[in-house]
N, C-alpha and C positions, 0 to 999 in steps of 0.2 A: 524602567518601563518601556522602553523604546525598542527592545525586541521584542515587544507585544503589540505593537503597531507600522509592523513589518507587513509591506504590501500584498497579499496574495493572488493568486491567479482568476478567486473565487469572488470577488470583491464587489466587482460589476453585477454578476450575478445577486447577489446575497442584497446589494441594494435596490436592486431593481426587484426582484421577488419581494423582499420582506414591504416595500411600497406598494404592491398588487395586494399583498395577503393582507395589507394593515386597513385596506380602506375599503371596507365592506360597506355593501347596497343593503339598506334592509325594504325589506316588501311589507307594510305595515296593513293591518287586520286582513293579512291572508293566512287564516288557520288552514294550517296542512301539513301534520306532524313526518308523514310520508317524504314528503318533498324536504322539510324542516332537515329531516337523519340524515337524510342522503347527503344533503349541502356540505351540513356539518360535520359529517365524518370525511368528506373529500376535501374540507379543508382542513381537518387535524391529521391526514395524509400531505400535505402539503407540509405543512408547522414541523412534522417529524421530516419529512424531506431539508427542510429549512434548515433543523436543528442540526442535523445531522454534516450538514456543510458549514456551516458556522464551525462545528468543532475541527473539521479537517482544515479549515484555514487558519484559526488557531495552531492546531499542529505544525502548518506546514510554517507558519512564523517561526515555532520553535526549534522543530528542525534545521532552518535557515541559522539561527540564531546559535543555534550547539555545534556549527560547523568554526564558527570565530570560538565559541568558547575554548572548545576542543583542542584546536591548534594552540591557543593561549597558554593550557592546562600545557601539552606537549613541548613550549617551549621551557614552559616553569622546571621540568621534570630534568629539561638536558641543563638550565640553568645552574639546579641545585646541585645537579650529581657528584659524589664524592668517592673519590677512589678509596676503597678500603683494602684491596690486595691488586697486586702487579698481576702474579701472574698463581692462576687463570684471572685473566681481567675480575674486576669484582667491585660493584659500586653501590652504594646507597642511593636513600632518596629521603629526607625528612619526610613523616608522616602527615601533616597538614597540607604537603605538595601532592603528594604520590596518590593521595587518593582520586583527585580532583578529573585527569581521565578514566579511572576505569566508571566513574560514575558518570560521567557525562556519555562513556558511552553505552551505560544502560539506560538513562537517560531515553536514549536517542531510539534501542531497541525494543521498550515500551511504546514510543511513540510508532515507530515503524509498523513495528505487530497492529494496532490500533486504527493505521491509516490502510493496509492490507483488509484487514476488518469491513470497515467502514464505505471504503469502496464497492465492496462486492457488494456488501448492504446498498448501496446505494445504486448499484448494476440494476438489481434486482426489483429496485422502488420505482426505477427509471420504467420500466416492462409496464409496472401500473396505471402508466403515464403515456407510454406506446412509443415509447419511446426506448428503440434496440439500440446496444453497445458496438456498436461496428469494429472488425477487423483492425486490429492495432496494438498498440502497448496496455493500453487500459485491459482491454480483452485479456491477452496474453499471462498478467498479473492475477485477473480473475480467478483462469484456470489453475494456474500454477497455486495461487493460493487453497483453490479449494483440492486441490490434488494432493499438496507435502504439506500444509499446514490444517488444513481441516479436517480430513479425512487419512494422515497418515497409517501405514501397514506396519505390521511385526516383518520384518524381516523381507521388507521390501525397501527402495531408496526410499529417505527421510533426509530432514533437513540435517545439516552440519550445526550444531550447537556455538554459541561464541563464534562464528564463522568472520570471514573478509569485511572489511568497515571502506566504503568510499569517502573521504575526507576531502572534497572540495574547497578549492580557494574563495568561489561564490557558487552558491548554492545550497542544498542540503545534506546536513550528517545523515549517512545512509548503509548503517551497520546491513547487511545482503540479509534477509528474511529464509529466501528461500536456498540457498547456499546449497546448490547442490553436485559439487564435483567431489566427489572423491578423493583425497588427501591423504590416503594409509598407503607406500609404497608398496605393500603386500597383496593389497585388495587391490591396487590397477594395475597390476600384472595378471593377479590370478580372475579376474572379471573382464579383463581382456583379451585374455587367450583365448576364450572363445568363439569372437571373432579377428582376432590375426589381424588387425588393419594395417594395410603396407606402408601408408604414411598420414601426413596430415590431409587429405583430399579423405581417404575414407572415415578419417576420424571422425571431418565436418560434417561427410552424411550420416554418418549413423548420430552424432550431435543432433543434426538437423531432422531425423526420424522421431529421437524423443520429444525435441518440440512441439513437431506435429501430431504427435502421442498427445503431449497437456494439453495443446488444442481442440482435439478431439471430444465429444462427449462423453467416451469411452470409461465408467467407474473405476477406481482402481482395484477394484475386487474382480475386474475382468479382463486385466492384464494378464498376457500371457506370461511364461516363468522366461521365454526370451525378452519381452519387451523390459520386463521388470530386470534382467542382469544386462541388458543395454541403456538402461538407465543409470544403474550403478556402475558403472564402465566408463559413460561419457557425460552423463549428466545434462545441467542443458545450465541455458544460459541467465543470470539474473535479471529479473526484469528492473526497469528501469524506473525507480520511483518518482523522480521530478518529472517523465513523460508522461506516467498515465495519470496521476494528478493536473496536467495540463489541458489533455485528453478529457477527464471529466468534467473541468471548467467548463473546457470549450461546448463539450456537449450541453452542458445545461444552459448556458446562455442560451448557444442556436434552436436547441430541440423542446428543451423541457422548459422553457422560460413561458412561449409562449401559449402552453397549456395550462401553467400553474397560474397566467394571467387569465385566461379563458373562466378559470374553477374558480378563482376570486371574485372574476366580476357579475357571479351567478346570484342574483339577490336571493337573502334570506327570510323567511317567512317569519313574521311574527303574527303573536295575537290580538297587541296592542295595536 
């Protein structure tokens, strides 16, 4: 039980909200069905706000919590190992052992996809609240998400499937979402050669173009056929999951705390 009561970022927030949303004003023999809707549809937009962080903090326990498992699993694996042939090297792994990372690190890629998800949902519930995502990694993640994961193209860049996993000594398991460099030696030559970059200086700007490409509001349906083979060229960078989950914390405490207190402390009309 005790990686389910793993501290999260959200914590602060989630108690101080859920004591705002708990303790309603009622306004007693004020018939006013009018007034009545509106309260309580802005506070079952809070409740779903509510909900909605409640479960990424859960997450982000779990994520925390599959990053010891994982290593645990990884030491088992070199523990067990048994040489079955010299040469070409060739080892086993008991079946009770061997499964226990690739599951933790699907595990981990459910969870990811979900807090990706989640976030954006909740970029977006923040607007209803007037409250804008500023400039930064949470941003960043947004776009990228709704760019390669929500809206990907036939035969434009997409994500890499099973891609790169950060395994942290503290922190979160954080299999990369959006994985988007190129790995076929065939295709970064041949999606490279058409822009020729002299070295690593050009490489970081046209890097640095397709960032400001997912940045952009720009559809992927309105990519041109350059931006789209410099994409798949150089790809862009993984956003960073433990920042912009830190990034939304932060925001909801400072921005949206104080609105969802505001929307709580609105009495509601009764008949009685």
């Amino acid at each position: 039980m005790n990686e389910y009561r793993q501290a999260s970022p959200f914590d602060e927030f989630l108690q101080k909200a859920t004591k705002a949303s708990n303790s309603p004003t009622i306004a007693p023999k004020m018939r006013n069905d009018v007034e009545y809707a509106r309260v309580i549809e802005e506070r079952r937009y809070l409740v779903d706000v509510l909900d909605r962080v409640e479960m990424l903090a859960f997450t982000y326990s779990r994520l925390r919590a599959l990053s010891d498992l994982y290593r645990e699993a990884e030491a088992q694996i070199d523990t067990a190992k048994r040489v079955t042939r010299a040469e070409p090297l060739t080892w086993e792994v008991p079946d009770e052992i061997a499964w226990q990372s690739n599951y933790r690190a699907l595990d981990a890629r459910v969870l990811v996809s979900f807090v990706y998800y989640e976030l954006t949902s909740l970029a977006h519930m923040l607007k209803g609240l007037a409250v804008q995502i500023p400039e930064g990694e949470l941003q960043y993640l947004v776009l990228a998400r709704d760019k390669f994961l929500a809206h990907p193209m036939l035969r434009g860049r997409v994500r890499n499937a099973h891609g790169a996993m950060r395994i942290p000594k503290v922190g979160l398991l954080h299999p990369y979402a959006i994985y988007a460099d190129e790995t076929d030696p065939i295709l970064i030559d041949y999606y490279g050669s058409s822009f020729a970059p002299k070295g690593a200086t050009d490489k970081d700007r046209l890097r640095g173009e397709n960032e400001r490409l997912i940045l952009s509001n720009k559809k992927n349906v309105k990519f041109t056929s350059g931006e789209l083979l410099c994409l798949k060229a150089f790809g862009i960078r993984e956003p960073s999951l433990e920042a912009s989950l830190d990034e939304m914390a932060s925001l909801l405490l400072t921005s949206a705390l104080p609105e969802i207190e505001r929307i709580s402390a609105q009495p509601i009309p009764s008949r009685r």
